[in-house]
Structures are given as structure tokens and as C-alpha cells.
C-alpha positions in Angstrom: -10.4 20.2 -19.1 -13.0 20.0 -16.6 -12.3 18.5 -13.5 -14.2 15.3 -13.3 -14.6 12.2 -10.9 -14.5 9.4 -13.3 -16.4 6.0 -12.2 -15.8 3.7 -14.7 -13.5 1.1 -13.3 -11.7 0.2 -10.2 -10.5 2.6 -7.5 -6.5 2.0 -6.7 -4.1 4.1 -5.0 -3.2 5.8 -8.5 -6.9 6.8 -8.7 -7.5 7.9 -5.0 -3.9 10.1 -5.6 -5.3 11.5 -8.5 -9.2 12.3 -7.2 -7.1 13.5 -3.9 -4.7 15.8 -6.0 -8.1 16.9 -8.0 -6.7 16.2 -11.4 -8.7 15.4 -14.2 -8.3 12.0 -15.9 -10.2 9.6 -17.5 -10.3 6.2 -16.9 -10.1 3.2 -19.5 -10.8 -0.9 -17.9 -10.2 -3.6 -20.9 -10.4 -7.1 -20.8 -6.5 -7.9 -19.8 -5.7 -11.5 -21.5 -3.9 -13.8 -19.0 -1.6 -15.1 -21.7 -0.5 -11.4 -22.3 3.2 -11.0 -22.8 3.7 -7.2 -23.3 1.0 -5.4 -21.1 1.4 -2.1 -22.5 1.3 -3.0 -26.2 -2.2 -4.9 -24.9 -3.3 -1.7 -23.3 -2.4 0.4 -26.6 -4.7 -2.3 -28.9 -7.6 -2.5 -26.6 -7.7 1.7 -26.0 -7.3 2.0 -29.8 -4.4 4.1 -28.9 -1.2 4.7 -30.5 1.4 2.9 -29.2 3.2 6.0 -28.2 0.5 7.6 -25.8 1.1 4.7 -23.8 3.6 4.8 -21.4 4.9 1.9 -19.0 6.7 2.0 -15.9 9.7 0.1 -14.9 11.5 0.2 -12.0 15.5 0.2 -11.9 18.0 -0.4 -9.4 20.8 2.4 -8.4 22.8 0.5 -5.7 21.3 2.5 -3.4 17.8 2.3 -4.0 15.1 2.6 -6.8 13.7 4.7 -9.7 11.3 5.3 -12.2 11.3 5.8 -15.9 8.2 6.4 -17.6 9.0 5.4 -21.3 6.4 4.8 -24.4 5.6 0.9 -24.5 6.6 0.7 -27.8 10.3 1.9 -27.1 12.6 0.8 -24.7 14.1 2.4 -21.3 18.1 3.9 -22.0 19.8 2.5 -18.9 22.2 5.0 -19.5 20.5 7.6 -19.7 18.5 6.9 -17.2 21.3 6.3 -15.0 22.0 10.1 -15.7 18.8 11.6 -14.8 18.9 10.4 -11.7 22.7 11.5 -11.3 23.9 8.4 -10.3 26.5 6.3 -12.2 24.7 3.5 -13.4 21.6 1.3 -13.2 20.3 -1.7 -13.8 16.3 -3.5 -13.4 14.7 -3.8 -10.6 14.4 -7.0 -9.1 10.4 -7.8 -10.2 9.9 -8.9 -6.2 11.6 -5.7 -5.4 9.3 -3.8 -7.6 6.0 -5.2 -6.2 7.1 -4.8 -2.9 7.9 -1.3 -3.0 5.2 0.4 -5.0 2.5 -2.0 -3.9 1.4 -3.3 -7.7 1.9 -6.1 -8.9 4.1 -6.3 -12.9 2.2 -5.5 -15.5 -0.1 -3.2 -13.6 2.5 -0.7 -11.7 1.3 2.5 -11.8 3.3 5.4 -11.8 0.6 7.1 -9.4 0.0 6.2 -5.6 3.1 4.1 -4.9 3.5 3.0 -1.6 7.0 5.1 -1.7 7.4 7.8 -3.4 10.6 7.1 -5.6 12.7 9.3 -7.8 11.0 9.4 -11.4 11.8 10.1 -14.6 8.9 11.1 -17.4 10.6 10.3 -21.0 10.4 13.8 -22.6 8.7 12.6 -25.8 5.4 13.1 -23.7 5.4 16.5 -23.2 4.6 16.4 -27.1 1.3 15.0 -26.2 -1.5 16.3 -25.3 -2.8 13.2 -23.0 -0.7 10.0 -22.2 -2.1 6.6 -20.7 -0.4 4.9 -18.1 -1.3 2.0 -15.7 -3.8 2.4 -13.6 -2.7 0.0 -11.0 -4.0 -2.8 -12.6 -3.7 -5.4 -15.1 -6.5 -4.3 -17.5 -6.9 -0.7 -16.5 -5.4 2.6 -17.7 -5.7 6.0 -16.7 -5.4 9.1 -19.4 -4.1 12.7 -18.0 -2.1 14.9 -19.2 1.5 14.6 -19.2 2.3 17.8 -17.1 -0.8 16.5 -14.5 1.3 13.0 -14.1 5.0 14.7 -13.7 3.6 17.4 -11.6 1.8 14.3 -9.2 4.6 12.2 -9.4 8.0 14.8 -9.0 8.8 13.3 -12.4 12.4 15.0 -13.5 11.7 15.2 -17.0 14.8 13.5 -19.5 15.2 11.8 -23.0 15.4 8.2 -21.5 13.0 6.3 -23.8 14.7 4.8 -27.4 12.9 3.6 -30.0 12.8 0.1 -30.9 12.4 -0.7 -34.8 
């Protein structure tokens, strides 16, 4: 793909990491409804995307400080496995406060990309069976598209089977 400068939509640390690192990506604004309880599933129905291109990003809690997993939204993150990417013992979710503070979104619009610190991540290994994921693009109501290898290579992701399905 062609690198590109897309200018649809709002420019956000995740944006200016990505234009900085000169990956191309394509950027998708929707109309984010305020009464919105599962932002990702939202993002997934207003792309027209399946479910499992889209990819949320929770923080979680080691004891000693935070990660990220990078898991479809229409799965769920495996503490426990999660817990053994990152080598530790065991973790638990991130405080939301905690999680604002320290990437610099807000929930519901934390980005992977362009965190204030950059945090040990995890990329759920189902996406290296895409060719193009979507992933917050540091706001409610706006996604970016890249390719999975572009967003662990940006991010250090370790990549790890720590997304489960939910039925």
C-alpha cells in the first residue's frame, strides 16, 4: 500500500505517531452515540466491518505497573493469558482513572497508538490473520485501519493468543 496522509478526521497522538512513523492507514470518523455501551461493537456497525477486524484496547494492572492487550471487540481479553505474555504472574483491569491518566485518552477512545507512555503490549495473534485491523483512533467516534504488522511493529506489541471468544 501506498503511503498516504489521510485527512479525513481528527488528528490525535495515534495519528501524528502514525504520519511520524510514515505508515499508511486510513482513517474512518462515525457518529459515536452518547448512550453507547460497547464502543467497539459501535465502531464495527458504523464501519460495516466485521466484528473481528476491530480490535479494542484495555489496559490491565500487573502490581507493578500496566499493559496492553489488543483483543477483537467481539471476544474477550484472557487475564491469564495475558498475565503470561507479559511474564508476570497475574493481572487484573486497570483502574479506568488509571487508564486515562496514563495513555492520555479517555475509555472508549484509547488508542493503542501515541500513548503518553509507552507500555508493554500485547497484539491478540488472531490479527496477524488479517490483512487490515481497526483500532481506536483516539477518540470516541473515530477508527484507524493499518495493517496488523504496521500496529505491532509501532507499538512493540509481543504478539500472544490472549483474546477468547465470547458466544
Amino acid at each position: 500500500m501506498a503511503r498516504q496522509r489521510p485527512t479525513d478526521g481528527p488528528s490525535t497522538p495515534a495519528t501524528v505517531a502514525l504520519d511520524r512513523a510514515g505508515i499508511g492507514y486510513t482513517r474512518h470518523p462515525y457518529e459515536h452515540a452518547a448512550s453507547a455501551q460497547r464502543y467497539g461493537l459501535e465502531a464495527a456497525a458504523a464501519l460495516g466491518v466485521d466484528p473481528a477486524h476491530v480490535f479494542k484496547t484495555l489496559l490491565v494492572d500487573t502490581g507493578t505497573g500496566l499493559g496492553v492487550g489488543v483483543v477483537p471487540v467481539d471476544g474477550q481479553l484472557d487475564l491469564k493469558a495475558m498475565a503470561s505474555a507479559l511474564g508476570v504472574k497475574a493481572v487484573t483491569m486497570a483502574d479506568p482513572a488509571a487508564a486515562e491518566r496514563s495513555t492520555g485518552y479517555v475509555v472508549g477512545g484509547i488508542s493503542p497508538l501515541g500513548q503518553k507512555r509507552a507500555l508493554p503490549t500485547v497484539l491478540d495473534d488472531t490479527a496477524y490473520t488479517l490483512e487490515r485491523v481497526y483500532v481506536s483512533g483516539g477518540r470516541r467516534g473515530f477508527d484507524v485501519g493499518l495493517s496488523p504488522v504496521d500496529l505491532a511493529r509501532l507499538t512493540r506489541a509481543v504478539r500472544a493468543p490472549i483474546g477468547r471468544r465470547v458466544s
